[in-house]
C-alpha positions in Angstrom: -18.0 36.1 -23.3 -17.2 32.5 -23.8 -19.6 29.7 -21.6 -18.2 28.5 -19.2 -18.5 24.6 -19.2 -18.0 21.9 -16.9 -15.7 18.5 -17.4 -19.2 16.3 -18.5 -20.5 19.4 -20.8 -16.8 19.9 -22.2 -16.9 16.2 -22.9 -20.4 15.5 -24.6 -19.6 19.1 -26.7 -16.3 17.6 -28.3 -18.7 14.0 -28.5 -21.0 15.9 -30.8 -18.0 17.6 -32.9 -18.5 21.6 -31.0 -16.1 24.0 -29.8 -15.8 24.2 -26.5 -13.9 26.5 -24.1 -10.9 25.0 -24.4 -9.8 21.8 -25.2 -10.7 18.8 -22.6 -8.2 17.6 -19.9 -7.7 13.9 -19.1 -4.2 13.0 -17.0 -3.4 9.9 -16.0 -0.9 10.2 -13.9 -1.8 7.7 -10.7 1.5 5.9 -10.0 3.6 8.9 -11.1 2.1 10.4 -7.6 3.3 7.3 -5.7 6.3 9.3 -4.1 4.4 12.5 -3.5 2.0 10.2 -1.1 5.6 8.7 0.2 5.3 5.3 -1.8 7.2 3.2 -4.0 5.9 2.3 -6.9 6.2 -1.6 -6.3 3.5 -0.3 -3.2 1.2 1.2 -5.2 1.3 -1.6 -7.7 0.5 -4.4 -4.8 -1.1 -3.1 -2.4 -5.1 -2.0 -3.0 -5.6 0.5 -0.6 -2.6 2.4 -1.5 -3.3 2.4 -5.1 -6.7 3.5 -4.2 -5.1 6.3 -2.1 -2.9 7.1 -5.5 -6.3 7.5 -7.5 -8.0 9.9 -5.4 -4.8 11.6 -4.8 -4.3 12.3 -8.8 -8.2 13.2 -8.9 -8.3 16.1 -6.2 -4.4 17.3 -7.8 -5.0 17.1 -11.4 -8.6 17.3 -12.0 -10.1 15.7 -14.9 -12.9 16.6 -17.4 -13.9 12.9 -18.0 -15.2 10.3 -15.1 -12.2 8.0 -14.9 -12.3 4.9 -13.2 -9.8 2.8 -11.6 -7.2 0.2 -13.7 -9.2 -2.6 -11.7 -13.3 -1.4 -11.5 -12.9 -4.1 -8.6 -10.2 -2.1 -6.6 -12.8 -0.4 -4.3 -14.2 -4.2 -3.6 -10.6 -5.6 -3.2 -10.0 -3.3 -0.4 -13.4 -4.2 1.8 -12.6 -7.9 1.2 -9.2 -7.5 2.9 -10.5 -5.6 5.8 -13.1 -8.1 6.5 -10.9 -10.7 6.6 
């Protein structure tokens, strides 16, 4: 029987060159989701908290073997600043 591995251990096998269980899965596919979530893409584009909506969206839909992070690492911080002020 073939391990079992997770989305890091798939990852850092294939690193090192090692067959895994089956070949690793990264999707991008954020704005393509922006209808399913009932958005446009101009929406998602410009508006932070939707786009961050988008991105978790795609993560719990098509899950991913490698840690992805945002387009903008500062999306998370863009949001906070616009609800404090």
């Amino acid at each position: 029987m073939v391990k079992q591995y997770t989305g890091k251990e798939r990852m850092e096998a294939v690193f090192r060159r090692e067959h895994t269980d089956r070949i690793p899965v990264v999707l991008s596919l954020n704005i393509h989701l922006a209808p399913q979530a009932g958005y446009d893409l101009n929406e998602v584009r410009l508006d932070p908290e939707k786009a961050w909506e988008i991105f978790m969206l795609t993560e719990e839909t098509l899950p991913s073997d490698m840690v992805r992070v945002p387009a903008s690492v500062y999306l998370p911080d863009m949001i906070q600043a616009r609800q404090e002020s």
